[in-house]
N, C-alpha and C positions, 0 to 999 in steps of 0.2 A: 504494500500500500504506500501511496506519495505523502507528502506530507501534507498534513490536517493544519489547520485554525480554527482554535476557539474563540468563541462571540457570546458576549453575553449582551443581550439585549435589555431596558429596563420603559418599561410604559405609565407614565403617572397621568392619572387623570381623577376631575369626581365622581364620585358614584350617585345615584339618586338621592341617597341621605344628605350631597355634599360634603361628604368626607372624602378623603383623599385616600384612592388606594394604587399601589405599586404592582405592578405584573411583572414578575424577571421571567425571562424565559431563557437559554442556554443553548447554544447551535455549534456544533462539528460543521467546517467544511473542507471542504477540497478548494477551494479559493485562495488564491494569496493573499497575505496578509493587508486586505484592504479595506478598511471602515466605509469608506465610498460604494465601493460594488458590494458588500456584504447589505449595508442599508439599502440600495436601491432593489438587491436581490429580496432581501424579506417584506419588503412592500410591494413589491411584483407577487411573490407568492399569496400574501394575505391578499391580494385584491383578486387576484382569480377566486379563491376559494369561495369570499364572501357573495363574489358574484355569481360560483354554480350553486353558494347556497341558497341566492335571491330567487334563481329559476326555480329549482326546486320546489320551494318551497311556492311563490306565485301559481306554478303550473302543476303540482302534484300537493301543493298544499301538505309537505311533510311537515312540517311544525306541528299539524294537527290529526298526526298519524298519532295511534294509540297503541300501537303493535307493539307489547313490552316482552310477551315471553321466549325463552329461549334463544336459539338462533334467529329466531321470527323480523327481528329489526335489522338485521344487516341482509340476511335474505332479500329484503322489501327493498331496502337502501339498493340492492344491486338490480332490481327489477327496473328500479324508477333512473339510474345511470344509463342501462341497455334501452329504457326508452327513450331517455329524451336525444341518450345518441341517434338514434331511429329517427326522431320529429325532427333532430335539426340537420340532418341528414337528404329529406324528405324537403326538397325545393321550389317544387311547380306550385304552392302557396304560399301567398307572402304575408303570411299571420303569425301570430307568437306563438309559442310550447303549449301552453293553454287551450286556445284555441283550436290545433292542430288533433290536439286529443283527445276535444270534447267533440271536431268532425269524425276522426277515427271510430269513436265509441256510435257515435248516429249513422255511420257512412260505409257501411265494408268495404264498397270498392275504394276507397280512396284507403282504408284500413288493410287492404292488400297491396295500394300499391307502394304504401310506407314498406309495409313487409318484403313485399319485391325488389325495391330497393338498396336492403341491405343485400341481397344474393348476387349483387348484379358487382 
């Protein structure tokens, strides 16, 4: 293995009460020793994430998934990944995840030809 950099990262901000709370968080990387590209790297990753959380959650409404037992939550979590790779895959409409899904569920043929799509 090359060599590593460690990052410690530190986020203050207030909480709802107005108190002030500190998030450290700790990163390994394979980056050179750079504060520059390390910070613009972990604000690149955090804004992806938060944005497939936004679809997600807009278009599958996970936040209001209730699905707690067993394997059951990450199961679901990988269903709702393979679909929306599918919807946004799926280009002859120019509508959002949402939308695409709630045609899918009323539409078969167009609910085929999302499916057709990934084979192709």
């Amino acid at each position: 293995m090359g060599e590593t950099s460690q990052y410690r990262h530190e986020r203050i901000r207030p909480n709802s009460e107005g108190k002030t709370t500190i998030e450290t968080r700790y990163y390994i990387s394979s980056l050179e020793n750079n504060a520059q590209k390390f910070g613009e790297s972990v604000r690149s990753h955090w804004g992806i994430e938060n944005s497939l959380h936004w679809v997600l959650d807009v278009g599958f409404r996970e936040d209001d998934c209730r699905i707690r037992k067993d394997n059951a939550p990450q199961n679901f979590a990988i269903l709702r990944h393979i679909s929306l790779n599918l919807l946004t895959t799926e280009k002859t409409s120019k509508t959002g995840v949402k939308n695409k899904r709630l045609r899918a569920g009323w539409d078969d043929d167009y609910l085929t030809k999302i499916l057709a799509a990934s084979v192709t």
